[in-house]
C-alpha positions as CSV (number, residue, x, y, z in Angstrom):
1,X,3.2,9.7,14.6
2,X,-0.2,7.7,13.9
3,X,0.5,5.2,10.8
4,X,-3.4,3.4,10.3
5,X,-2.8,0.2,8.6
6,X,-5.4,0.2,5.6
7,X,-6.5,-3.7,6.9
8,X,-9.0,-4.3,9.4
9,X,-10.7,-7.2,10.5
10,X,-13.9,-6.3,8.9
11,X,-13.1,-4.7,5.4
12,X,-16.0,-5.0,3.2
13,X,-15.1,-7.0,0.8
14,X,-12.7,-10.5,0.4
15,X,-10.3,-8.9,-1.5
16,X,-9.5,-5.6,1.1
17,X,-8.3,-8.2,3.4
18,X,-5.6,-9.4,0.9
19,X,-2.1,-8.1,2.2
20,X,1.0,-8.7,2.7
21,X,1.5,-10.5,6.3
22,X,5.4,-8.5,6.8
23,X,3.8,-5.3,6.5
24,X,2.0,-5.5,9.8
25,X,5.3,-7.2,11.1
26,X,8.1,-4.6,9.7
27,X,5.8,-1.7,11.2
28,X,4.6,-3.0,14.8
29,X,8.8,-3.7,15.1
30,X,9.8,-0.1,13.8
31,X,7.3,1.3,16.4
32,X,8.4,-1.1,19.0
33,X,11.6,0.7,18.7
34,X,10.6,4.0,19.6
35,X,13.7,5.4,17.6
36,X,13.1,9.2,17.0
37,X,12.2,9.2,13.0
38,X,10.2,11.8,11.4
39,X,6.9,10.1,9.5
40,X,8.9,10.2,6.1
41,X,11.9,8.5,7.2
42,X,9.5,6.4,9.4
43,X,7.8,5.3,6.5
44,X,11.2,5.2,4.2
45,X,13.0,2.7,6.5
46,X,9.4,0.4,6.6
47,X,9.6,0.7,2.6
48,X,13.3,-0.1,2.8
49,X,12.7,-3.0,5.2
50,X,9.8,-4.7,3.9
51,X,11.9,-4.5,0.0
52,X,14.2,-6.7,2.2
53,X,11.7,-9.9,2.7
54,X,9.8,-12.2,0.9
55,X,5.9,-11.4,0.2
56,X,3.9,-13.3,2.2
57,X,0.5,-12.5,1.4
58,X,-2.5,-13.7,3.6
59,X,-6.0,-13.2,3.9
60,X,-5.8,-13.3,7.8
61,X,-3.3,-12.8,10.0
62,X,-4.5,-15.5,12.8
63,X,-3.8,-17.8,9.9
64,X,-0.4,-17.4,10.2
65,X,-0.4,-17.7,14.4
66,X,-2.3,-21.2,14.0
67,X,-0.1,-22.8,11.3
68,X,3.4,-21.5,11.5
69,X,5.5,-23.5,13.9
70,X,6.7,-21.6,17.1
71,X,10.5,-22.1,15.8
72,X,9.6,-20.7,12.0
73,X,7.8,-17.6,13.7
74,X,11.1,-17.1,15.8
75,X,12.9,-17.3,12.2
76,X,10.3,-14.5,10.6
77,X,10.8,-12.2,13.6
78,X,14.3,-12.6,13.4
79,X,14.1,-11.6,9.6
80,X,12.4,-8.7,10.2
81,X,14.7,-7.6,12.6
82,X,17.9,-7.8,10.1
83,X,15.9,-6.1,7.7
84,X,15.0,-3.4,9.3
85,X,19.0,-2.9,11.4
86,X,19.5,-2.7,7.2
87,X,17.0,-0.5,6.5
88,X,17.8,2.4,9.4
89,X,21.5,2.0,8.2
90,X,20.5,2.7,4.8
91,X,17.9,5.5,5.1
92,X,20.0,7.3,8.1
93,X,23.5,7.4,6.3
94,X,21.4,8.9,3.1
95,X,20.1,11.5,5.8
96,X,23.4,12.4,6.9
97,X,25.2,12.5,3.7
98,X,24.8,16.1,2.3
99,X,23.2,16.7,-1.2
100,X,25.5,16.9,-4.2
């Protein structure tokens, strides 16, 4: 499953870099899991998940790196962790309850 992140270091204009800094977060972590997810539930829990925490919207993600305290990054990886135990609970126990 190949998810392409629409950002990229060189988008062509100021504006395509605008996103939301949890996005990049919530999916590396999904993926880091290597849970076995088809690409709609894959993308369902990331939805779920990112629903879950605050917007944090940047223009580049180094930014973040460079002026978020080591301890406050520990606290945003933690969060995205929580929200995305919450978001597989959610998404999984809809995919296992059968249809009305």
């Amino acid at each position: 499953m190949a998810l392409i992140s629409k950002h990229t270091e060189y988008s062509s204009s100021p504006l395509e870099q605008l996103h939301n800094y949890f996005e990049h977060l919530v999916l590396e972590a999904l993926r880091a899991r290597a849970i076995n997810l088809d690409e709609d539930s894959f993308v369902d829990v990331a939805c779920v998940a990112l629903n879950e925490l605050p917007a944090k919207y940047i223009r580049h993600d180094v930014d973040m790196a460079y002026f978020t305290e080591p301890s406050e990054m520990a606290i945003i990886h933690s969060r995205v962790e929580r929200a995305i135990d919450l978001a597989l609970g959610r998404v999984l126990s809809k995919q296992s309850t059968p249809p009305e």
